[in-house]
C-alpha positions in Angstrom: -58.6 34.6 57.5 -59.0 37.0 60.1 -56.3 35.2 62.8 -54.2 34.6 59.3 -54.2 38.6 58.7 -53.8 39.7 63.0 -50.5 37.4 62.8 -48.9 38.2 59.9 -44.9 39.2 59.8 -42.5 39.2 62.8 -40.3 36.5 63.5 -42.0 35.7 66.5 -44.7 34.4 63.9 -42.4 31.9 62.7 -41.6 30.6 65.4 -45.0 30.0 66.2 -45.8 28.5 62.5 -43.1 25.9 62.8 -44.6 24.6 65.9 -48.2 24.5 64.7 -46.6 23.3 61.3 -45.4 20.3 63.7 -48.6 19.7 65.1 -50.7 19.7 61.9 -48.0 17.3 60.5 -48.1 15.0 63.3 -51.7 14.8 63.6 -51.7 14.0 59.5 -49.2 11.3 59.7 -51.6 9.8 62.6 -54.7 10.4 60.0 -52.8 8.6 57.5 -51.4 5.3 59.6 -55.3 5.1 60.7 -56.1 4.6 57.2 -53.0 2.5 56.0 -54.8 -0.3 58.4 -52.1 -3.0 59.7 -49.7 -2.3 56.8 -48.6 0.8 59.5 -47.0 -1.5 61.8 -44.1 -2.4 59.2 -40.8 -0.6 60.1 -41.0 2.0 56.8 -44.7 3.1 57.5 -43.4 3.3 61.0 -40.1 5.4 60.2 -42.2 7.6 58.3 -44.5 8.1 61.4 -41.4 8.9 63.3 -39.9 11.2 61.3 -43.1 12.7 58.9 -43.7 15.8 61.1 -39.9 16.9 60.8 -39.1 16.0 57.9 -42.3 18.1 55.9 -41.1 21.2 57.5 -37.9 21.3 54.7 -39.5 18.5 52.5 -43.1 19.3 52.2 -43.3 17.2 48.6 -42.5 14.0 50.8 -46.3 14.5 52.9 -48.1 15.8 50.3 -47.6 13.0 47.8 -47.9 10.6 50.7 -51.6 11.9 51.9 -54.1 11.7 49.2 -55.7 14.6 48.1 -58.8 13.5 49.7 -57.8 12.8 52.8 -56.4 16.2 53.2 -59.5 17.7 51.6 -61.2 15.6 54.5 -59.2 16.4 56.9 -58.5 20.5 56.4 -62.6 20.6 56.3 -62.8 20.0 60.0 -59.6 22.2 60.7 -60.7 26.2 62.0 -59.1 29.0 59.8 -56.4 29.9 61.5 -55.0 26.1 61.3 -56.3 26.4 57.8 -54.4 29.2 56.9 -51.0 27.7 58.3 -51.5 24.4 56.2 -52.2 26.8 52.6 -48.1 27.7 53.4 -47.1 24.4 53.3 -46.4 23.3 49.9 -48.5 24.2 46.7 -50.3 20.8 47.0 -51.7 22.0 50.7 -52.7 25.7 49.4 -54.6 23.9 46.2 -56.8 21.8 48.8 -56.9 24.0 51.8 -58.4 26.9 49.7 -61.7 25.9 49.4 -62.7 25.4 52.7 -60.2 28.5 54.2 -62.5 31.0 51.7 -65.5 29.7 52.1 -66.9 32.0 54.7 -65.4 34.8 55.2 -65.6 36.6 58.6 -65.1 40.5 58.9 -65.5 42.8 61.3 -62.6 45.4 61.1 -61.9 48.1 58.5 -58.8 47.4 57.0 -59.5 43.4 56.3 -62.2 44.3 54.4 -60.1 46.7 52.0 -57.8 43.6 52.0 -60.6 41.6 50.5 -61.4 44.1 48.4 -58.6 45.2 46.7 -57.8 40.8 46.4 -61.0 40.4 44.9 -61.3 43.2 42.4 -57.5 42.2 41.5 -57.8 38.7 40.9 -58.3 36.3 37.9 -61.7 35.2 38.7 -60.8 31.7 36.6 -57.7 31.0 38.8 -57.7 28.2 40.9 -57.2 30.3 44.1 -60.0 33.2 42.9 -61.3 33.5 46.7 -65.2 35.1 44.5 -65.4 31.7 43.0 -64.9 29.7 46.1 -66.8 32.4 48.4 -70.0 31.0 49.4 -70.4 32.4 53.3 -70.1 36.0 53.9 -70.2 37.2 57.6 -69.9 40.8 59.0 -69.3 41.3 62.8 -68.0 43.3 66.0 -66.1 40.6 67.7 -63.2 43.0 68.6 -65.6 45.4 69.6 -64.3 46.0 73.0 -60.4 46.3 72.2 -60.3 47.5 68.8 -63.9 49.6 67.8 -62.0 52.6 66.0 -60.8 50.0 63.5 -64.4 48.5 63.3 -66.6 48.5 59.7 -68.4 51.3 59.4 -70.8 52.9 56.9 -67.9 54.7 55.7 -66.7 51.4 54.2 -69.7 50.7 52.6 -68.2 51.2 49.2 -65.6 48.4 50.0 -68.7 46.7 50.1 -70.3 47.5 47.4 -67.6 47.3 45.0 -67.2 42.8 46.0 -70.9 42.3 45.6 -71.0 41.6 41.7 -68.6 39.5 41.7 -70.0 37.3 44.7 -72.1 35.0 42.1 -71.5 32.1 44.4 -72.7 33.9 47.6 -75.0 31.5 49.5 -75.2 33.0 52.9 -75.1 36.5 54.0 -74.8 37.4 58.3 -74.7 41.1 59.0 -74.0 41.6 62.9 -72.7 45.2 62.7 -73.2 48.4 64.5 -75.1 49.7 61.6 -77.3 49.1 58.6 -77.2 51.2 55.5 -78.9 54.0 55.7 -79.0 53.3 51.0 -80.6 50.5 50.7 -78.6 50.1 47.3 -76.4 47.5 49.1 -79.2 45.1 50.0 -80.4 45.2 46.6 -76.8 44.9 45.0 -77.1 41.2 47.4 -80.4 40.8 45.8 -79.5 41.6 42.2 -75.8 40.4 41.8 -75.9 37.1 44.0 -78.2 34.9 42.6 -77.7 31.8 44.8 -78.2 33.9 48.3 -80.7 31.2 50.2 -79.8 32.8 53.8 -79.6 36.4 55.0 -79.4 37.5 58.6 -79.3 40.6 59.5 -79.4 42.1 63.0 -80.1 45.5 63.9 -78.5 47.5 66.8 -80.1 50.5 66.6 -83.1 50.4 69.5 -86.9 49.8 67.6 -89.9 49.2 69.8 -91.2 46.6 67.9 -93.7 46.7 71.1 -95.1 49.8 70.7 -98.8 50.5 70.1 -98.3 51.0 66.6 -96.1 48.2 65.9 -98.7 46.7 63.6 -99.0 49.9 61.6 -95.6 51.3 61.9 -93.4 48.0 61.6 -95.3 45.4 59.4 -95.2 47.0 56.4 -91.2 46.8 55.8 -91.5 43.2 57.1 -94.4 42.5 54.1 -92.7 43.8 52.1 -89.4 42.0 52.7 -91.2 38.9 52.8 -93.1 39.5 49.7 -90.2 40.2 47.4 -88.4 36.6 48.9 -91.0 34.6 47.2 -88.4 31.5 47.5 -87.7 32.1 51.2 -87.5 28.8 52.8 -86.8 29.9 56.4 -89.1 32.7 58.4 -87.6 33.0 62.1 -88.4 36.1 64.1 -87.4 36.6 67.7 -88.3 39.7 68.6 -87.1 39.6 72.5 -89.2 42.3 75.1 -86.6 43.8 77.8 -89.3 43.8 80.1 -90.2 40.7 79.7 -94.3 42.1 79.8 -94.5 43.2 75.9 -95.3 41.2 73.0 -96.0 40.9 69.4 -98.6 39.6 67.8 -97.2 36.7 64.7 -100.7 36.6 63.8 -100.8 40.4 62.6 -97.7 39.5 60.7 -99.4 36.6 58.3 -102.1 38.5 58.3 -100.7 41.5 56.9 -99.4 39.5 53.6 -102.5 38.7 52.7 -105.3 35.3 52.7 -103.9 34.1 49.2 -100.1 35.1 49.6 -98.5 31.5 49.9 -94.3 30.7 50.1 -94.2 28.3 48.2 -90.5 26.8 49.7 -90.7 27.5 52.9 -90.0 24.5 55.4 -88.9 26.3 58.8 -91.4 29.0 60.4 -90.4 29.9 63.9 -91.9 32.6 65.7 -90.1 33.2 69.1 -89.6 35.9 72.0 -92.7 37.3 73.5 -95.3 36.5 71.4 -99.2 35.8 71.8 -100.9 34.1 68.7 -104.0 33.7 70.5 -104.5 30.1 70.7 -108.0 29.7 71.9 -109.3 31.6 68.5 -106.7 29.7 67.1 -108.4 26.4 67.6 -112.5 27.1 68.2 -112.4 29.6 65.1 -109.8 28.1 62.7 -111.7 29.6 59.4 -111.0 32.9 60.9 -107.6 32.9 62.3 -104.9 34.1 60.3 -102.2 32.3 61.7 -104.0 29.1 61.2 -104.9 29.7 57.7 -101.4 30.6 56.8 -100.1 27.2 58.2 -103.1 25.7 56.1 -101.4 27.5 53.0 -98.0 25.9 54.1 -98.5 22.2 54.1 -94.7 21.8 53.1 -93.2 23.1 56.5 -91.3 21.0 58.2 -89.9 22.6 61.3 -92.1 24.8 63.2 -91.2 26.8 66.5 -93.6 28.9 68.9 -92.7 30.9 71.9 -94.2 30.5 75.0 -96.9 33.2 76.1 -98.5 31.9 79.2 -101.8 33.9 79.4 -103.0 32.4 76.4 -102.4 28.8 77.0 -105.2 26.3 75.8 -106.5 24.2 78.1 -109.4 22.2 76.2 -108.6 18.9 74.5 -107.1 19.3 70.9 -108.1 16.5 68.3 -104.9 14.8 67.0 -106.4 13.7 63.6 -106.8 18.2 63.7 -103.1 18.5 64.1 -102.0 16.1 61.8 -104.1 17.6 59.3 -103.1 21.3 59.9 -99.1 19.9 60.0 -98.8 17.4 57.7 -95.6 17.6 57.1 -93.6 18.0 60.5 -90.6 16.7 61.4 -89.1 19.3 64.7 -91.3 21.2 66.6 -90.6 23.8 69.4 -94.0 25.1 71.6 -95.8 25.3 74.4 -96.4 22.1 76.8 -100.4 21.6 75.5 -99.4 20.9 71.9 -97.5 17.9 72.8 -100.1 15.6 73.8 -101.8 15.8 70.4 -98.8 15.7 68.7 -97.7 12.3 70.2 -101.5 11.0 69.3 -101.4 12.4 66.2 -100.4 9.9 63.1 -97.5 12.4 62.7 -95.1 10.1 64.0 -92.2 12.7 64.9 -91.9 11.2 68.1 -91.4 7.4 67.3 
């Protein structure tokens, strides 16, 4: 959508459409001998290879009804937008199965695309075919022309472009917001909350500098992350990497857990990762398991299935851990990311993740 929008008008576009119109074509007709088996070596199969890529550019009606839909379905699903867009112009049969996959995640990162898909969205029949809210399941804000274009960037100015597509984003499955600012209301995070009932994934990174290192990091910063955490009771990935600049600081994950609570369980989560700096204290981790929060959180979570720890060298265990213990404490792991002295357990254990 976004290259579909910076190219738009000119005739020097044209030009440039016919020629990728050629290539898309061409590469179709291969798709479509490759299926057709031996029956493509006969001499109309074989005119039609010939001349396919020419002849759709003023007779788009002749490919379309010669490609079934679902090889074009399979086909535009590995295609980028851009070449997505460009096939949607072909014929009405092209737009009809290029839609879905073209809308559904949308990138945005300057100002005036996002009116665009505003005004589009609060415009359109919402039971049509093309309605890019019912397709719309991906939703991605970020500054990738920040260096040559960050006057035209989204700003908090535009939030209410924003806030005006959120209830009608019903479908909305994923939500990435990689821009220069967060909302200083936080109306528009609850509008997500409220209005898009099938959001499984929200990322959200934050620019402005927070010393999530501090002293009172545990005070100061844990209670919006509780809290965050406590009102996604269906959450079924937990990843923080909380990165140190000099490379000395670090967090503690096992203030985190502890902070929610000894009888707060996730019921749905599968993916717990806690990267960057930290330092869950292994050694009370394993010779006082009753009493470690981190531990007993994992305890709670017998359903995760992909579990990731960072790499803090000064607490490194060095006594031997009892695999039947790990098995037990992951029961049901299938990926793990961690320090070196987990692995030898984990190999023993009855886990089997590594046969």
């Amino acid at each position: 959508m976004r290259e579909y929008t910076k190219r738009a008008g000119g005739k020097s576009v044209t030009s440039r459409f016919e020629q990728s119109h050629v290539r898309l074509c061409f590469f179709m007709a291969k798709v479509y001998l490759f299926v057709q088996g031996p029956r493509s070596l006969l001499l109309p199969t074989a005119v039609w290879y010939t001349w396919a890529p020419f002849c759709s550019l003023w007779f788009p009606s002749m490919v379309s009804s010669a490609l079934p839909t679902e090889i074009l379905a399979s086909v535009f699903g590995l295609l980028p937008p851009s070449n997505l867009a460009l096939a949607s112009r072909v014929c009405r049969e092209w737009k009809k199965v290029a839609f879905q996959p073209l809308y559904h995640t949308v990138y945005l990162c300057l100002a005036v695309h996002l009116e665009q898909l505003a005004q589009r969205i609060l415009t359109e029949d919402a039971a049509s075919p093309t309605s890019v809210s019912a397709h719309l399941k991906g939703l991605a804000f970020d500054i990738k022309y920040m260096d040559e274009r960050e006057e035209e960037m989204i700003s908090e100015a535009d939030i209410a472009h924003i806030n005006a597509i959120i209830p009608h984003l019903a479908h909305l499955q994923s939500l990435s917001w990689n821009l220069m600012f967060v909302p200083q209301d936080p109306g528009t995070f609850q509008l997500f909350q409220i209005r898009c009932p099938k959001l499984t994934s929200v990322h959200i990174w934050i620019q402005d500098d927070i010393d999530f290192y501090a002293s009172g990091f545990d005070t100061e910063q844990l209670e919006p992350l509780t809290s965050l955490l406590t009102r996604s009771p269906n959450i079924s990935s937990l990843v923080l990497d909380l990165v140190s600049t000099d490379g000395e600081s670090y967090y503690s994950p096992t203030a985190l857990v502890s902070a929610l609570g000894e009888n707060r369980v996730l019921p749905r989560l599968r993916r717990f990762h806690v990267h960057g700096h930290q330092d869950p204290n292994w050694t009370t981790f394993f010779e006082k398991p009753d009493s470690h929060p981190l531990r007993q959180f994992l305890i709670r979570h017998p359903g995760i299935e992909d579990i990731g720890f960072g790499l803090f060298e000064e607490t490194e265990y060095g006594d031997v851990i009892d695999p039947a213990q790990v098995a037990r404490l992951f029961p049901s792991l299938k990926h793990f990311e961690g320090p070196a002295f987990l692995f030898q357990p984990l190999v023993q254990s009855t886990l089997g993740i590594f046969r």
